[in-house]
N, CA, C, O and CB atoms as a CASP TS submission, in Angstrom:
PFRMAT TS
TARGET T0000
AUTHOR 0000-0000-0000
METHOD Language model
MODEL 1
PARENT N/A
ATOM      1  N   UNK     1     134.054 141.720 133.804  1.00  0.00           N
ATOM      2  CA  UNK     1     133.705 140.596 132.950  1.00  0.00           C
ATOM      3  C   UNK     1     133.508 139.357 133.832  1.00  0.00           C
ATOM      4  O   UNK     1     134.307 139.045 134.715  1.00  0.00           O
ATOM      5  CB  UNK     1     134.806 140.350 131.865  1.00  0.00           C
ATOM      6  N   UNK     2     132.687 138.849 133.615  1.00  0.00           N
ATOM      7  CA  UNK     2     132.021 137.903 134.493  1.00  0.00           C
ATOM      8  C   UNK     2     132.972 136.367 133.823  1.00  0.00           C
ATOM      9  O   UNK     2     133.457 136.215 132.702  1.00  0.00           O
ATOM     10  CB  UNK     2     129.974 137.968 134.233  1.00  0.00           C
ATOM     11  N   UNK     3     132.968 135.474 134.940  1.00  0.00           N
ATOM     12  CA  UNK     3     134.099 134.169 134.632  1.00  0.00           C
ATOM     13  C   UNK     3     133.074 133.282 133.908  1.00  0.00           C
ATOM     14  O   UNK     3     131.882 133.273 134.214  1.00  0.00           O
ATOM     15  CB  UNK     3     134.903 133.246 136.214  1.00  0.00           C
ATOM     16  N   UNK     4     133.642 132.494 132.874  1.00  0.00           N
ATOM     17  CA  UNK     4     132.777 131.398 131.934  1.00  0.00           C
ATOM     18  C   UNK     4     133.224 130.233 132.362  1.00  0.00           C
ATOM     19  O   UNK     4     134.409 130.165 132.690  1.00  0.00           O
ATOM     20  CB  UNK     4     132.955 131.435 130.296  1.00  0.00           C
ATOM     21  N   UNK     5     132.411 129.108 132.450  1.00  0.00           N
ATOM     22  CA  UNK     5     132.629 127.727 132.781  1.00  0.00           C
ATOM     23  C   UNK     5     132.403 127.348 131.192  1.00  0.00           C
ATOM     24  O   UNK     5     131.892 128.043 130.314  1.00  0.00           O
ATOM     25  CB  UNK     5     131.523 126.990 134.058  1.00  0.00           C
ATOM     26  N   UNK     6     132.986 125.929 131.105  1.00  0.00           N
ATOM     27  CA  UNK     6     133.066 125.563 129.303  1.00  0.00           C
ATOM     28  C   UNK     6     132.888 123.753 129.976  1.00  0.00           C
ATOM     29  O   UNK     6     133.736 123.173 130.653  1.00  0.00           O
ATOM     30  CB  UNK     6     135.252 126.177 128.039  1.00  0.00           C
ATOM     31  N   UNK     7     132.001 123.383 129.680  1.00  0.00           N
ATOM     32  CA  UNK     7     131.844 121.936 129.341  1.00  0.00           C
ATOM     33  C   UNK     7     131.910 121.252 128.071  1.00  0.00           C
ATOM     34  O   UNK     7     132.174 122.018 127.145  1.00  0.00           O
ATOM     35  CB  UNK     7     130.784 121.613 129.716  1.00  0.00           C
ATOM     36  N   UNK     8     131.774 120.215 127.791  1.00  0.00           N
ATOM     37  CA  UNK     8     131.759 119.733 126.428  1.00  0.00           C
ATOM     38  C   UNK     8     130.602 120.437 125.553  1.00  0.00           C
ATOM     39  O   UNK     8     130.711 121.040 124.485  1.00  0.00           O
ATOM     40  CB  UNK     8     131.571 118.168 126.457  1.00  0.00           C
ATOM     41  N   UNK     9     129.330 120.143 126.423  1.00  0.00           N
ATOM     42  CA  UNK     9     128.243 120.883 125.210  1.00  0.00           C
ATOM     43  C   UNK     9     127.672 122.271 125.666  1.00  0.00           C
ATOM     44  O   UNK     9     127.033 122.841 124.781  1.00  0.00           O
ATOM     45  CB  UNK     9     126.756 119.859 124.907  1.00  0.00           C
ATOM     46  N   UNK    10     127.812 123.219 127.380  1.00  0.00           N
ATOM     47  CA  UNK    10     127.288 123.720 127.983  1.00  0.00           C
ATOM     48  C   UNK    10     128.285 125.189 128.293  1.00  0.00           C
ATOM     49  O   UNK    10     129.381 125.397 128.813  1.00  0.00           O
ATOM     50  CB  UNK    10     126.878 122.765 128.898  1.00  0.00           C
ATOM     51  N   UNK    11     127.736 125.619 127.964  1.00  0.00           N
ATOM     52  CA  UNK    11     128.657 127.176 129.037  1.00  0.00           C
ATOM     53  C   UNK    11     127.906 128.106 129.623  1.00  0.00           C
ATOM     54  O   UNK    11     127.006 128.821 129.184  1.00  0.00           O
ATOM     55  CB  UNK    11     129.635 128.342 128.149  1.00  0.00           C
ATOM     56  N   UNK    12     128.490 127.982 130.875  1.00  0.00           N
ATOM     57  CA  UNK    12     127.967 128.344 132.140  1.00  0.00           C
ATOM     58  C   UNK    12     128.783 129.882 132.388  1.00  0.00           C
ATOM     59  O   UNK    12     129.880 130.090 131.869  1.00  0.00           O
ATOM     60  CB  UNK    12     128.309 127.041 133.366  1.00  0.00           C
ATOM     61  N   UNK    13     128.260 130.651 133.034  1.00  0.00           N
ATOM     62  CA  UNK    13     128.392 132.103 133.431  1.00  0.00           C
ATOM     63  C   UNK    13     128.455 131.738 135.104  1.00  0.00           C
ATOM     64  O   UNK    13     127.611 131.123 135.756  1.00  0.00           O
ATOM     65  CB  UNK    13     126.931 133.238 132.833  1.00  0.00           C
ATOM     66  N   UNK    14     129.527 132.228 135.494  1.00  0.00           N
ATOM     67  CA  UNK    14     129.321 131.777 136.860  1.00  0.00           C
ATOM     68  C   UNK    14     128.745 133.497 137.639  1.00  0.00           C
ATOM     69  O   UNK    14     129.091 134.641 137.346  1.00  0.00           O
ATOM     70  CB  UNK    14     131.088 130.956 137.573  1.00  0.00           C
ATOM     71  N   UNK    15     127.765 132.983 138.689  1.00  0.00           N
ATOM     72  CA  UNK    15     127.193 134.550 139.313  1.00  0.00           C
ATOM     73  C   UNK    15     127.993 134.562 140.760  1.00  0.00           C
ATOM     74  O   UNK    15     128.357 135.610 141.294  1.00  0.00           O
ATOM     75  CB  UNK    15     125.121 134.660 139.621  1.00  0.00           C
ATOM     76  N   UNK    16     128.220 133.217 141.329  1.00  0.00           N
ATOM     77  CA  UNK    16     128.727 133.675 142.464  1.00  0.00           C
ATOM     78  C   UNK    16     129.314 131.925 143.139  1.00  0.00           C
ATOM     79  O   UNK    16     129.117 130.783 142.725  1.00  0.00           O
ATOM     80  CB  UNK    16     127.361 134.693 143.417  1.00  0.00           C
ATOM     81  N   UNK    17     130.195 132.564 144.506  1.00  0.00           N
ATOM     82  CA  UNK    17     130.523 130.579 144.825  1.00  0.00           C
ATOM     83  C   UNK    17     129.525 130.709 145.984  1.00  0.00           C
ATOM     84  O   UNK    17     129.439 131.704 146.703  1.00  0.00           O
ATOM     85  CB  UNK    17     132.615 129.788 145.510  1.00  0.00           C
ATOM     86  N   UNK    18     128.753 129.561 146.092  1.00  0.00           N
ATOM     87  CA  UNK    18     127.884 129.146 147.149  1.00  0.00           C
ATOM     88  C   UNK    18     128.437 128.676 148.462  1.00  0.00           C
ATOM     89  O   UNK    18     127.965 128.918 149.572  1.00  0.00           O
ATOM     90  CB  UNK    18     127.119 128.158 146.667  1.00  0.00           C
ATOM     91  N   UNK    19     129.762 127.800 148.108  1.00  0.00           N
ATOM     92  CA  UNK    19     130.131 126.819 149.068  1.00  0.00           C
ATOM     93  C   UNK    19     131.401 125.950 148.548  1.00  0.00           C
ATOM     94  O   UNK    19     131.582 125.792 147.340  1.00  0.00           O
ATOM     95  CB  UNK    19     128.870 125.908 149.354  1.00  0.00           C
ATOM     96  N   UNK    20     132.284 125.387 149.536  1.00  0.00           N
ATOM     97  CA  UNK    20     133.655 124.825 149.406  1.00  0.00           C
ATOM     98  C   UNK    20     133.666 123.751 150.080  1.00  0.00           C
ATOM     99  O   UNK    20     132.959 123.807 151.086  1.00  0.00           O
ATOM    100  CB  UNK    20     134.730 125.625 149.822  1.00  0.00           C
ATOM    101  N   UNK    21     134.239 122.723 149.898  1.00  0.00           N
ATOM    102  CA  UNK    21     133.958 121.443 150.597  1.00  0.00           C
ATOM    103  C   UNK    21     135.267 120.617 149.898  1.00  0.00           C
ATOM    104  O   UNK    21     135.856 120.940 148.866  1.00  0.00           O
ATOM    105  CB  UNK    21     132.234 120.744 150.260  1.00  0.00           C
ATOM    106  N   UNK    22     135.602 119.205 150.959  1.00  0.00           N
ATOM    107  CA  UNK    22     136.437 118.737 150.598  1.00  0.00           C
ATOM    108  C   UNK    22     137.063 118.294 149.159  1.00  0.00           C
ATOM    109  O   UNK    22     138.211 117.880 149.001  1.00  0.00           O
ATOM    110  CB  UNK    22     136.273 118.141 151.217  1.00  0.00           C
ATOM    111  N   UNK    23     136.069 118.464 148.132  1.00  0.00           N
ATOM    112  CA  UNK    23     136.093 117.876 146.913  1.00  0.00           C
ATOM    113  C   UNK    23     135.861 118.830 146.202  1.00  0.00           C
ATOM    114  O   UNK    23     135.901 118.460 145.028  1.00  0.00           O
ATOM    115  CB  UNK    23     135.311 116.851 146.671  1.00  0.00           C
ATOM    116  N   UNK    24     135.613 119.981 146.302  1.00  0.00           N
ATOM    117  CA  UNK    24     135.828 121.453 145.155  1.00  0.00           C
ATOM    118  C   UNK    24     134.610 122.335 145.516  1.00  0.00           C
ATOM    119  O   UNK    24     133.681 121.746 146.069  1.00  0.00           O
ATOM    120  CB  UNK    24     135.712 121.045 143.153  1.00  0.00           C
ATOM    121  N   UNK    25     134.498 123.446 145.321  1.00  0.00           N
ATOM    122  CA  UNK    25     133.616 124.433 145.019  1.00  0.00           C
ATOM    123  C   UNK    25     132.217 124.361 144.505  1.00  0.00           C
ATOM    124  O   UNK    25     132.318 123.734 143.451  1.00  0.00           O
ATOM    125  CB  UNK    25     134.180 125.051 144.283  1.00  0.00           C
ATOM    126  N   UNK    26     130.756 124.724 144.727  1.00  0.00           N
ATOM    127  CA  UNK    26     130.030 124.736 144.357  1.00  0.00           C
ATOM    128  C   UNK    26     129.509 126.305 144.052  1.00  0.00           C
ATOM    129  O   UNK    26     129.564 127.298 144.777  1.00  0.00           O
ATOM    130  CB  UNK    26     129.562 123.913 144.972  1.00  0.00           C
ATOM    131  N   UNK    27     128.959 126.125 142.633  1.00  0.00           N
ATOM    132  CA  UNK    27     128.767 128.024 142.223  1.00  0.00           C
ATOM    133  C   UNK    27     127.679 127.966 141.511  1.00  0.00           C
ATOM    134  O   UNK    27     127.336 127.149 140.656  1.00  0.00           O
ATOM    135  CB  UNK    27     130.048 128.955 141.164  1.00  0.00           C
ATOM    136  N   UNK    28     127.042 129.101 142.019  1.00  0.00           N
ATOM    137  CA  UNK    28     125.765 128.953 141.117  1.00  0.00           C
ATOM    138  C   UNK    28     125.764 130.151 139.883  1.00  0.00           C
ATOM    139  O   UNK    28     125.892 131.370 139.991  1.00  0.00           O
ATOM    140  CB  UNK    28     124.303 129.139 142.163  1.00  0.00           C
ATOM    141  N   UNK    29     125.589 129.385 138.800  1.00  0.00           N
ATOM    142  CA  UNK    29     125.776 129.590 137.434  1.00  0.00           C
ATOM    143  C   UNK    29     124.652 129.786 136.700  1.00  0.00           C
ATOM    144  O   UNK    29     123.533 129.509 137.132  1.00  0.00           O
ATOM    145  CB  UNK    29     126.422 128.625 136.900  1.00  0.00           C
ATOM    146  N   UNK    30     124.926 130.393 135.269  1.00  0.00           N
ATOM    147  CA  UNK    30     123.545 130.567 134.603  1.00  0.00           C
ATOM    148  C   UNK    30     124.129 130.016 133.223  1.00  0.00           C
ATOM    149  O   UNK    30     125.261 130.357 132.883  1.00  0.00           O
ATOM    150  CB  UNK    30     122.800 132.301 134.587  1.00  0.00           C
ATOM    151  N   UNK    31     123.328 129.128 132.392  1.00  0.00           N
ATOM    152  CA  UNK    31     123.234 128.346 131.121  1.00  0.00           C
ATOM    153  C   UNK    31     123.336 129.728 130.217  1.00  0.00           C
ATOM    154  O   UNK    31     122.503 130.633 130.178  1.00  0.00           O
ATOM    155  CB  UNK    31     121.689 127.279 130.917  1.00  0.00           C
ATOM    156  N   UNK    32     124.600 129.638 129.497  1.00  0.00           N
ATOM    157  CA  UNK    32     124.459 130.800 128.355  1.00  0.00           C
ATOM    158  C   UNK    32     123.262 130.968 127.444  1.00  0.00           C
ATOM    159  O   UNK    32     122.669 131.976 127.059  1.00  0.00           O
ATOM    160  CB  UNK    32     125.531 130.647 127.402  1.00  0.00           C
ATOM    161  N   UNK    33     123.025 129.242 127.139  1.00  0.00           N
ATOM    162  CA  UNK    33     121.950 129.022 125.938  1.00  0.00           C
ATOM    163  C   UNK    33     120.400 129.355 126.230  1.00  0.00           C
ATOM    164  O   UNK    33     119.576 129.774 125.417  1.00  0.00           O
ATOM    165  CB  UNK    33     121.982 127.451 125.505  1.00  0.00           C
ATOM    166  N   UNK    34     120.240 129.106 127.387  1.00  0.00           N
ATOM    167  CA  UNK    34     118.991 129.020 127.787  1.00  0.00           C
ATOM    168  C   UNK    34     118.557 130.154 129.195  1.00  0.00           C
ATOM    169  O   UNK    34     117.404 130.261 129.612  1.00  0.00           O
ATOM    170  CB  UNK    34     118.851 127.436 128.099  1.00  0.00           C
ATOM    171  N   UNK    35     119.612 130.829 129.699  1.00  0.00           N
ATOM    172  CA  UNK    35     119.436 131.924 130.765  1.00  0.00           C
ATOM    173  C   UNK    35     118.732 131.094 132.566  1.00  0.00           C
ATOM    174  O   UNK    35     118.369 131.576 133.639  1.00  0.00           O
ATOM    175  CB  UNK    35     118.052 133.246 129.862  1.00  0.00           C
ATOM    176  N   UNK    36     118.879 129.435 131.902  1.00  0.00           N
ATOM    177  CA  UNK    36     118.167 129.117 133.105  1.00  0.00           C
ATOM    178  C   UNK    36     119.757 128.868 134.536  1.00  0.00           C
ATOM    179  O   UNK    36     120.923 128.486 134.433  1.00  0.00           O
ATOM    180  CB  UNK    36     116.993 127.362 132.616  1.00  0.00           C
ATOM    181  N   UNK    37     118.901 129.335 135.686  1.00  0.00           N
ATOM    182  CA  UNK    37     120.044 129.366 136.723  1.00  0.00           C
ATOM    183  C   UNK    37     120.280 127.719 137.425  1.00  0.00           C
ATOM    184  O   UNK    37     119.327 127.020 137.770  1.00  0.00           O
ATOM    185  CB  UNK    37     119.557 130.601 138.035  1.00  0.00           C
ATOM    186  N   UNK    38     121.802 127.269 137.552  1.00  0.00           N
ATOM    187  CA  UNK    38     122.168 125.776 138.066  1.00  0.00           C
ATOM    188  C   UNK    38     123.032 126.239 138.929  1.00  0.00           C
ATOM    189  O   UNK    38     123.621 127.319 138.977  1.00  0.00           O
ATOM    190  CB  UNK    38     122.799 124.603 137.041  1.00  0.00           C
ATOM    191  N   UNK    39     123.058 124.958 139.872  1.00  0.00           N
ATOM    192  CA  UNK    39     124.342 124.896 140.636  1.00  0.00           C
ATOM    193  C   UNK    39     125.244 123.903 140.020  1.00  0.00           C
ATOM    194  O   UNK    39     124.861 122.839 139.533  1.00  0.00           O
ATOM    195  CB  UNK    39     124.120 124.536 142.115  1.00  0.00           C
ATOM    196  N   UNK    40     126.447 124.309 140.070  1.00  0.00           N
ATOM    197  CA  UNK    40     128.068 123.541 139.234  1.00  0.00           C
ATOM    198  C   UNK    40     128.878 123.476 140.246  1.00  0.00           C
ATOM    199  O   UNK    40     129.396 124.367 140.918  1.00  0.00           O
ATOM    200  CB  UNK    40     129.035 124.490 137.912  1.00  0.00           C
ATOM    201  N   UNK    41     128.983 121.687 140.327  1.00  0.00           N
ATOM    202  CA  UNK    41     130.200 121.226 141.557  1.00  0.00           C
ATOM    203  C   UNK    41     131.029 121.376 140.583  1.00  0.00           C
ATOM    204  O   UNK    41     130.826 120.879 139.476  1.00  0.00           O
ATOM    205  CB  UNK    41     130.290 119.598 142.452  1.00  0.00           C
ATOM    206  N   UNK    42     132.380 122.297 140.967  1.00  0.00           N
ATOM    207  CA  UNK    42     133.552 121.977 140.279  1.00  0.00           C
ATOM    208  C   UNK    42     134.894 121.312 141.350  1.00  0.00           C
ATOM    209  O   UNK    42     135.457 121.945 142.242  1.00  0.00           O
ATOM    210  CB  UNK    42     133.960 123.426 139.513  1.00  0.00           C
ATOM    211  N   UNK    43     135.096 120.268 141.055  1.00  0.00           N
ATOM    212  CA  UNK    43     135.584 119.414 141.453  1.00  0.00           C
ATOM    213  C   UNK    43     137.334 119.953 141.168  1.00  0.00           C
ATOM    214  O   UNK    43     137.853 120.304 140.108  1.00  0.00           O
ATOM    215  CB  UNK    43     134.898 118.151 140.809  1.00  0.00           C
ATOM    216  N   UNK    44     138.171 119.807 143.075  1.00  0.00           N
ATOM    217  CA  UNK    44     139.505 120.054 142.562  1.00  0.00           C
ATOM    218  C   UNK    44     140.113 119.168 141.619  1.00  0.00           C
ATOM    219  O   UNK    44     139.478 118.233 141.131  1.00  0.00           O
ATOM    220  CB  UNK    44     140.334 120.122 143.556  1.00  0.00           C
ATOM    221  N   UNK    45     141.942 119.534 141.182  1.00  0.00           N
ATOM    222  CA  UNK    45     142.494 119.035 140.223  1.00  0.00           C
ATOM    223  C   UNK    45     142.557 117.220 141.008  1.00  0.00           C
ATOM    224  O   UNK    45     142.052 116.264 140.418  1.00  0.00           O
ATOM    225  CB  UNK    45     144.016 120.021 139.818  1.00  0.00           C
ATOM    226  N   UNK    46     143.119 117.112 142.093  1.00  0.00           N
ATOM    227  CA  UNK    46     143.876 115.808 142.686  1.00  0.00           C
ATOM    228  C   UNK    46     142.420 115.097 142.891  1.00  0.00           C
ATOM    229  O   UNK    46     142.577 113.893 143.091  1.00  0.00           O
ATOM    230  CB  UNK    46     145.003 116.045 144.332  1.00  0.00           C
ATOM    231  N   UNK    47     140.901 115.538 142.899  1.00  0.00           N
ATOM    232  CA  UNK    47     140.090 114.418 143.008  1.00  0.00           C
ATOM    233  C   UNK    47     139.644 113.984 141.760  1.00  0.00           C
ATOM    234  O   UNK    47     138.936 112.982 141.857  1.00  0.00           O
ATOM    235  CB  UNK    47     139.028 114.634 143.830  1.00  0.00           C
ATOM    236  N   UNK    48     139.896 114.595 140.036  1.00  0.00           N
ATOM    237  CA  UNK    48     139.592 114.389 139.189  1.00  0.00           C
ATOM    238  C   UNK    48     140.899 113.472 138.675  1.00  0.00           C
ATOM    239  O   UNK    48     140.798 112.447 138.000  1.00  0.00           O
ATOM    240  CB  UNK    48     139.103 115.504 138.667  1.00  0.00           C
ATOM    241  N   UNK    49     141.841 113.925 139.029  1.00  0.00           N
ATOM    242  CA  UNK    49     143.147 112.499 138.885  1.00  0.00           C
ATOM    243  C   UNK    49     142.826 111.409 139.534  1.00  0.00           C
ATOM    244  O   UNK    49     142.913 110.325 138.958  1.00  0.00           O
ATOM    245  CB  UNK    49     144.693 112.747 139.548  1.00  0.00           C
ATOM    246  N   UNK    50     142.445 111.487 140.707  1.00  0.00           N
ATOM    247  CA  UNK    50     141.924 109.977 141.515  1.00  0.00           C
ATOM    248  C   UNK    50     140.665 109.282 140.761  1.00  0.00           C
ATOM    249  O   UNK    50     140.644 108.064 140.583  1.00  0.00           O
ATOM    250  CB  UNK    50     141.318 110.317 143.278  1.00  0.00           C
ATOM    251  N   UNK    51     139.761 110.017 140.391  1.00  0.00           N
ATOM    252  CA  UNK    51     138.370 108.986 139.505  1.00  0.00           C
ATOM    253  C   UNK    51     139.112 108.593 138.681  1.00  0.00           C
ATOM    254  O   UNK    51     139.446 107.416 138.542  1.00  0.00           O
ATOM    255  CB  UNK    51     136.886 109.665 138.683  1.00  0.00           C
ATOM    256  N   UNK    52     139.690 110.073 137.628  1.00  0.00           N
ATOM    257  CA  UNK    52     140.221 109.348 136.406  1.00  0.00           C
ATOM    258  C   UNK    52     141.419 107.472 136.780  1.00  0.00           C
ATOM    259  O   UNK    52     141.279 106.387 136.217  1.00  0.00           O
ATOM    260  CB  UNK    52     141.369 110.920 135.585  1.00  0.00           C
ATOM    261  N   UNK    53     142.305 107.814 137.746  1.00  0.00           N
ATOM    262  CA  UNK    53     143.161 106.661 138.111  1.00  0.00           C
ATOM    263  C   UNK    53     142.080 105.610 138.486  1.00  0.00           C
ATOM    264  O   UNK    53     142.477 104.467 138.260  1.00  0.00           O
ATOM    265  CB  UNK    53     144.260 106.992 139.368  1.00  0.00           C
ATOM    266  N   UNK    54     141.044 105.667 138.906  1.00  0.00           N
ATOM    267  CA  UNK    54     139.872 104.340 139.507  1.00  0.00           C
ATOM    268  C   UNK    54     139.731 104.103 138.046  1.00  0.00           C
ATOM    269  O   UNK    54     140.378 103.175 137.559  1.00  0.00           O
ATOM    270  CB  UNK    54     138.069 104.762 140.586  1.00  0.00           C
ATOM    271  N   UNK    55     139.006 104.789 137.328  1.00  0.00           N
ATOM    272  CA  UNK    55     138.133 104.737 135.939  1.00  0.00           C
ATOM    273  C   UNK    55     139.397 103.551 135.214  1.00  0.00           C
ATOM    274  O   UNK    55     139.157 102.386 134.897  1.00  0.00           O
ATOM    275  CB  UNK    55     137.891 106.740 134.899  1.00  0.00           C
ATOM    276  N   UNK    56     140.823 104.311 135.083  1.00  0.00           N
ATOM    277  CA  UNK    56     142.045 103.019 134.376  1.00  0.00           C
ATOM    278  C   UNK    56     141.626 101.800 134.948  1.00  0.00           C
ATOM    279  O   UNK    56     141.194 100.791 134.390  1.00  0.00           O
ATOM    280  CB  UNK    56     143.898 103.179 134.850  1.00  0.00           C
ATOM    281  N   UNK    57     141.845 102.078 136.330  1.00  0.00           N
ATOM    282  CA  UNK    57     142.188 100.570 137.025  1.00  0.00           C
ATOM    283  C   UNK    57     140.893  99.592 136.712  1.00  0.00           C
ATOM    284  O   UNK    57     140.937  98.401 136.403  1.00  0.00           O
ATOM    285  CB  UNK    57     142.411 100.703 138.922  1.00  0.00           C
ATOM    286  N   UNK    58     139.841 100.350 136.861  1.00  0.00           N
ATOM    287  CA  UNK    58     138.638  99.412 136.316  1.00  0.00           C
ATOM    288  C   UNK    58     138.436  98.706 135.043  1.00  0.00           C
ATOM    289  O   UNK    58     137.860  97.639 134.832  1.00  0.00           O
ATOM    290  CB  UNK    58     137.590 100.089 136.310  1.00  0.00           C
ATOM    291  N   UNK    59     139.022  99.508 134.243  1.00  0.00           N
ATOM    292  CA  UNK    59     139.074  99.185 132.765  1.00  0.00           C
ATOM    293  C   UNK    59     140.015  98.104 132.466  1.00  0.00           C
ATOM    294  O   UNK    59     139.752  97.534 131.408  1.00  0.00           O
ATOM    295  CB  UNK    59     139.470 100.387 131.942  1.00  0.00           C
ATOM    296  N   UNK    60     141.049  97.653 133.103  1.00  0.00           N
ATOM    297  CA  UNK    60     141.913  97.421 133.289  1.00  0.00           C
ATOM    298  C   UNK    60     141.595  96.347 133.502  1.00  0.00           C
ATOM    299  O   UNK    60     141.801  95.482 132.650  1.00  0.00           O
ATOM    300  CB  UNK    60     142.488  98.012 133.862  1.00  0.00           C
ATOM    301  N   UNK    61     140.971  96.035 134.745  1.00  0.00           N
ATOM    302  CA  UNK    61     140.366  94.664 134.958  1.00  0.00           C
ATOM    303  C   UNK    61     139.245  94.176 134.429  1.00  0.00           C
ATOM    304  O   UNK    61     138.960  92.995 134.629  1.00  0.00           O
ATOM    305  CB  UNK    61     140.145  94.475 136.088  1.00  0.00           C
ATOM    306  N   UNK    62     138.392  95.031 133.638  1.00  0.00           N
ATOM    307  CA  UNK    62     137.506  95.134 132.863  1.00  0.00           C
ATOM    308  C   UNK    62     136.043  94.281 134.527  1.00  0.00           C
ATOM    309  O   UNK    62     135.549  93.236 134.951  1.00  0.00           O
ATOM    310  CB  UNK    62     138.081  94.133 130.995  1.00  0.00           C
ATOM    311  N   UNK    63     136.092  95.743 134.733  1.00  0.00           N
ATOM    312  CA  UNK    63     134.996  94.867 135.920  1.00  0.00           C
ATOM    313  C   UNK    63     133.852  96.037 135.648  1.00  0.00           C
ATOM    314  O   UNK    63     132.768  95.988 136.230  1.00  0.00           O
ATOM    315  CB  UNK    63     135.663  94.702 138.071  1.00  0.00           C
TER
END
């Protein structure tokens, strides 16, 4: 059984990982809805806590 990616509006079939890099995995995937083939940065857990912590602090100061 092949692994599913789940976005808010999109689900992705992953076919294989392309590549790894300091900031997460890149895999190239296929659109359930539409069969067309993408590449999907999936980004590790500790760099999606760090935007999310920028994203507060910005809001925050409202800049």
């Amino acid at each position: 059984m092949a692994a599913v990616l789940c976005s808010s509006s999109t689900e992705y079939t992953i076919i294989e990982f392309m590549g790894e890099g300091s900031f997460g995995k890149v895999a190239k995937c296929q659109i359930k809805s539409t069969c067309k083939i993408v590449a999907v940065k999936i980004l590790k857990d500790e760099v999606v806590q760090n935007v999310q912590h920028e994203v507060r602090n910005l809001r925050h100061q409202r800049i």
